[in-house]
N, C-alpha and C positions, 0 to 999 in steps of 0.2 A: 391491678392487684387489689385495688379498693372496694371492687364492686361487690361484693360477695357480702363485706361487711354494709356498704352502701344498703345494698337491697336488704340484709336483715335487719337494719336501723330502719328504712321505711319502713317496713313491714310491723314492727315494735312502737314506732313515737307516730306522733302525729304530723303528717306528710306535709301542710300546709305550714305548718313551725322549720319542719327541717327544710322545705325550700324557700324560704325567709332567710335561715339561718346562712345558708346555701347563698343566697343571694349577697347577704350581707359580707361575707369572708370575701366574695367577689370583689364589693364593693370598695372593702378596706383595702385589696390587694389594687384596687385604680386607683385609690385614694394614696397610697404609695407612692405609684410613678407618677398623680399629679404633684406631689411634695420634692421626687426627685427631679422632674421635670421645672417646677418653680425655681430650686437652690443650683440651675443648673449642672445639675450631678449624676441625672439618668446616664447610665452606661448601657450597653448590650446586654454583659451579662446580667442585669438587675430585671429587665425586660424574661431574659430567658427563665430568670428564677422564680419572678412573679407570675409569669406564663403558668409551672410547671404549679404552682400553688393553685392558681385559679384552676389548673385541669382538676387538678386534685381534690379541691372545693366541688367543683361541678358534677363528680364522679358524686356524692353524695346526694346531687340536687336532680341526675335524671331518674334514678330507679322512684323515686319521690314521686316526679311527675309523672311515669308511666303510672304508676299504681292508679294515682289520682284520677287518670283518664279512666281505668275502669269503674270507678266509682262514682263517677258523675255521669255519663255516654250509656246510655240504653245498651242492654247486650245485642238487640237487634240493627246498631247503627255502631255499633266496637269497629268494625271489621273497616268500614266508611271513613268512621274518626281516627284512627290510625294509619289509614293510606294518605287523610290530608295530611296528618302529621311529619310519616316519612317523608311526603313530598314535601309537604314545607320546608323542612332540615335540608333535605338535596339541595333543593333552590337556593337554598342559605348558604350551603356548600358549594354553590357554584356564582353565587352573584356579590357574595362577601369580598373575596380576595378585589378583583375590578372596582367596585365600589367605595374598597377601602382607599386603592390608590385613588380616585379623581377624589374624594376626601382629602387626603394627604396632601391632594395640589391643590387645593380650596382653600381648606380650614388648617391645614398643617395637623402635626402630632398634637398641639393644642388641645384644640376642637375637637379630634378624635376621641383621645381621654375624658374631655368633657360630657361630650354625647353619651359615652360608655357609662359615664359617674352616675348620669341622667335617667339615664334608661334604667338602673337599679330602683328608683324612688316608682317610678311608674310601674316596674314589678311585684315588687312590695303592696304598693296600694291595690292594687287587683288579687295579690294576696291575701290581701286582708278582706275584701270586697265579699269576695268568693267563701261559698261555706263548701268545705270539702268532708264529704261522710268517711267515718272513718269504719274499717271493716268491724261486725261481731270479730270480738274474742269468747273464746270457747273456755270455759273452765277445765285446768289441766291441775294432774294432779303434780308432785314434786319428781316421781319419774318420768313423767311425758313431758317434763317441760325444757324445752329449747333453749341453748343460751348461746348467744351472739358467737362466740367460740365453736358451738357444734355445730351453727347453720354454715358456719366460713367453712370447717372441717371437712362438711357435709358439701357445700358447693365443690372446692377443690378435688375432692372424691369423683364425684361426678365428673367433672371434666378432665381426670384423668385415668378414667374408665373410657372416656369417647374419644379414641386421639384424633380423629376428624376434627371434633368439634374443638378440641384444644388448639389443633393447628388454624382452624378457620378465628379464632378468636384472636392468637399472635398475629 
């Protein structure tokens, strides 16, 4: 339900800020369960709540990065860099859950948190590393101009003009 505003905010700021920004809501939402996890107090549901934040965060930080790939990847190797990409995410989706558990039996929830805390800083820094172009804007006048309200307006129109595409999204 995010994404619509997700992708008109990238499209609007600058993509490299919002998945910094992006990263950092992540970061505070680990930075949580290491605090409930220290005070002895992590419960299920605090796991299930921060979960539900970080989706929610991160719905901001991928329309960001897809943009970003077309901005830096040659139009002539897009098609290339985006097939590594979805395989990447598969693989991710398929070697994460396994990995987590022998994790889990290694390092414990600890170390998992930690790792997780970890990997935000080395995001970040390739963040900042990295110069990301940002696309021309076009000079609009006061009636052609777009506002975060009518591109969401405008998304949800769309997708329920296509009920395929609505059903294939649920």
């Amino acid at each position: 339900f995010l994404l619509p505003v997700a992708g008109s905010l990238a499209d609007r700021w600058n993509r490299r800020w919002l998945m910094i920004l992006a990263d950092t809501g992540n970061a505070l939402a680990t930075l949580a369960i290491v605090l409930l996890l220290s005070f002895a107090s992590l419960e299920v549901w605090h796991i299930y709540l921060l979960s539900a934040v970080g989706s929610a965060i991160g719905t901001f930080q991928r329309p960001a990065y897809q943009a970003s790939v077309t901005m830096l990847v040659p139009k002539k190797q897009l098609t290339r860099a985006n097939g590594m990409i979805q395989s990447a995410d598969a693989l991710g989706g398929i070697l994460a859950p396994p990995l987590a558990g022998l994790l889990y039996v290694a390092i414990g929830l600890w170390g998992i948190v930690m790792i997780d805390f970890g990997t935000y800083f080395f995001a970040v820094l390739a963040l900042l590393l990295v110069r990301i172009p940002q696309p021309k804007v076009e000079a609009t006048t006061d009636e052609q101009k777009n506002t975060i309200v009518s591109d969401v307006r405008f998304a949800w129109q769309y997708l329920f003009e296509r009920p395929g595409l609505l059903g294939l999204l649920f």
